[in-house]
C-alpha positions as CSV (number, residue, x, y, z in Angstrom):
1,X,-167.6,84.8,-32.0
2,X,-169.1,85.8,-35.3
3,X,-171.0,82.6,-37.9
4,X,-167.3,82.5,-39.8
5,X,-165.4,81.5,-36.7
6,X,-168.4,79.3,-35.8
7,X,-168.7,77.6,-38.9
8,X,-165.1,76.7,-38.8
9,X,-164.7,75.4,-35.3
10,X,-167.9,73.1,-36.1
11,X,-165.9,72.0,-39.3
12,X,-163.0,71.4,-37.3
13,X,-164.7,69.3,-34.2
14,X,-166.7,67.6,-37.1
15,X,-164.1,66.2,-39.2
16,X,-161.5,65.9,-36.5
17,X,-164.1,63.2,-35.0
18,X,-164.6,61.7,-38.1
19,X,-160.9,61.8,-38.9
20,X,-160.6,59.5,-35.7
21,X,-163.4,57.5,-35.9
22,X,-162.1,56.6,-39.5
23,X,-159.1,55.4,-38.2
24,X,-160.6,53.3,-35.4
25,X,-162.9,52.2,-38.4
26,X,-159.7,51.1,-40.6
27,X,-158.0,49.4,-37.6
28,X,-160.4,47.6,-35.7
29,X,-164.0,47.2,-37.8
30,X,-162.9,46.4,-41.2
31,X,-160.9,43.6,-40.0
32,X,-163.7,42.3,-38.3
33,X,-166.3,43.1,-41.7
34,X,-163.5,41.7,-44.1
35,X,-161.5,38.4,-44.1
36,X,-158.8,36.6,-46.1
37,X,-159.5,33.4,-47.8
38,X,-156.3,30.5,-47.7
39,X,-156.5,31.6,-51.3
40,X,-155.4,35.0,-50.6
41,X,-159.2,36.2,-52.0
42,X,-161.5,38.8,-49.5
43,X,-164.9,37.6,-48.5
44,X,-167.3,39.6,-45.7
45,X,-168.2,38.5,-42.7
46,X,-171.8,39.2,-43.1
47,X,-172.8,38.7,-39.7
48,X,-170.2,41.1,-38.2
49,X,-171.1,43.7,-40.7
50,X,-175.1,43.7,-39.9
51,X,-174.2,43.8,-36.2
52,X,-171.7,46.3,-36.3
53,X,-173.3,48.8,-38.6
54,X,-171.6,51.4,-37.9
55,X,-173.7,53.2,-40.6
56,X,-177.0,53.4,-38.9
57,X,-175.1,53.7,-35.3
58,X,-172.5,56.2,-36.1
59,X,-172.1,57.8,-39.3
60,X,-175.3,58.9,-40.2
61,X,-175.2,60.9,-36.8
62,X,-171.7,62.2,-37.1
63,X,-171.0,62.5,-41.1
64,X,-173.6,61.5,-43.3
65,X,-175.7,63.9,-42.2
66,X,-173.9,66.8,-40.1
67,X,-171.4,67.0,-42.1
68,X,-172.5,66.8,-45.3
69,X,-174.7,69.6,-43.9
70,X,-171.4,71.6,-43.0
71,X,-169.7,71.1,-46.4
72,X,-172.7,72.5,-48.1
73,X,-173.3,75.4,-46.0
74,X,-169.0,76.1,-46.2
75,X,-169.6,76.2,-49.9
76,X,-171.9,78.9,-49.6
77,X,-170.2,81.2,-46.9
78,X,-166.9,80.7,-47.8
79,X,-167.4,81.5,-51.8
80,X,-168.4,85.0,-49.7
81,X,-165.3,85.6,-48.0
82,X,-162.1,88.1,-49.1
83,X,-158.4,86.5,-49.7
84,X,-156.4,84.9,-48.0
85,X,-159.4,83.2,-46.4
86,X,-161.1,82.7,-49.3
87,X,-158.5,80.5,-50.9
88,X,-157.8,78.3,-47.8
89,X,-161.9,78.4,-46.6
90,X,-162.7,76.9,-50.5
91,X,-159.7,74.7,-50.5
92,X,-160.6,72.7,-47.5
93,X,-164.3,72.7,-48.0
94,X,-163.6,71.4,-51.9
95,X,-161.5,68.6,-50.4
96,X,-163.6,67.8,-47.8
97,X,-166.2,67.7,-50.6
98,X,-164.3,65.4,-52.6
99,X,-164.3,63.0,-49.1
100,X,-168.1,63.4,-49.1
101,X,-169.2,62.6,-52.6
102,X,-166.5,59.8,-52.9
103,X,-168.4,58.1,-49.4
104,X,-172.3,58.9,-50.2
105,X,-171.3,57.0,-54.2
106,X,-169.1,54.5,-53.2
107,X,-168.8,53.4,-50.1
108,X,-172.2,53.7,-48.2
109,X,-173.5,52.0,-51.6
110,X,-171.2,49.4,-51.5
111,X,-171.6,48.6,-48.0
112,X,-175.6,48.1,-48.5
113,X,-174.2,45.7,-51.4
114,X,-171.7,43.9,-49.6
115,X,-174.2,43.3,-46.7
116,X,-176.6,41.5,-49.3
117,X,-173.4,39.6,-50.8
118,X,-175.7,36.5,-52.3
119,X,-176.0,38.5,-55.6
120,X,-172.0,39.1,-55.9
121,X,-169.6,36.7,-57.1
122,X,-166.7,35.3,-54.7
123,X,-164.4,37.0,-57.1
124,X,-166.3,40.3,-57.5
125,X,-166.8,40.5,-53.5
126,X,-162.6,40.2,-53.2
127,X,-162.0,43.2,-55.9
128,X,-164.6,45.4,-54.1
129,X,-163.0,44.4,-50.7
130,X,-159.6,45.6,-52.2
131,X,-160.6,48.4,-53.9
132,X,-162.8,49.2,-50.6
133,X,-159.6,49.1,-48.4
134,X,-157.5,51.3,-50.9
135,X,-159.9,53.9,-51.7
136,X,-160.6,54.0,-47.6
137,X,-157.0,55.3,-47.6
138,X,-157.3,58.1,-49.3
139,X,-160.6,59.0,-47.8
140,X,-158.7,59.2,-44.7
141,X,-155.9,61.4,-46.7
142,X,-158.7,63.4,-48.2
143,X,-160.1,64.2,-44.4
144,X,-156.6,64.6,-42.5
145,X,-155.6,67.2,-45.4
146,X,-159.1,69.0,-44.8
147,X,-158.7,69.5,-41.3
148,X,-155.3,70.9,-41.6
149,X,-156.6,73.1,-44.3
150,X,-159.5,74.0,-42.5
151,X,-157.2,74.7,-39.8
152,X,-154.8,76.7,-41.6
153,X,-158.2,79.2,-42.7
154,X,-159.0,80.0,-38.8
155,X,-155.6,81.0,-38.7
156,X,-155.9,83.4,-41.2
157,X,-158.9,84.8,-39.7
């Protein structure tokens, strides 16, 4: 196995785990960090999202760090390889990219912020909530599309 293949099957475990992990995320701990009002407004449940923290206990360990890591080092390697991997190597490392820059500036910031919610307004905390749940969708888009891609370029190996 040469430091292509091994690059790309570390990409692959890496975001496959935080493909699923994302889900579970989505489903089960953001109902649990974000509530409905009777007025149909989002406010945090504080408590649940200190205690859970899946930042400090799991991301930082699996994504924030490792793979972040991985993205950067894909940049470099596969900017070195020869068509057709090339193409498909740059494509799923930009997208996966995209996924990375679009957590570290908005939503590991934002969750630091919604933990300390005192400073935010009842009606700011319910538009970052939404916007929070919406863009969460396409980070999930954004890393499904990656993995296929990143697929796709140990195929063409």
């Amino acid at each position: 196995m040469n430091v292509i293949e091994i690059l790309l099957f570390c990409s692959i475990i890496n975001i496959s785990i935080a493909l699923g992990a994302g889900l579970y995320e989505t489903t089960i701990v953001l109902p649990l960090w974000f509530n409905k009002s009777p007025n149909n407004d989002y406010y945090v449940n504080s408590d649940n999202m200190r205690t859970i923290n899946p930042g400090r206990k799991f991301w930082g360990f699996v994504t924030t760090v490792p793979l972040t890591l991985l993205t950067v080092i894909n940049l470099v390697f596969a900017f070195q390889s020869q068509p057709p991997l090339l193409n498909w190597w740059v494509a799923a490392t930009i997208i996966i990219l995209i996924e990375r820059v679009g957590t570290l500036t908005f939503f590991i910031p934002r969750a630091i912020k919604l933990q300390k919610e005192e400073s935010l307004t009842t009606e700011n905390i319910s538009k970052l909530i939404t916007w929070w749940l919406r863009l969460n969708y396409v980070r999930i888009t954004l890393t499904l599309v990656a993995l296929l891609v990143f697929i796709k370029a140990l195929l063409v190996l």
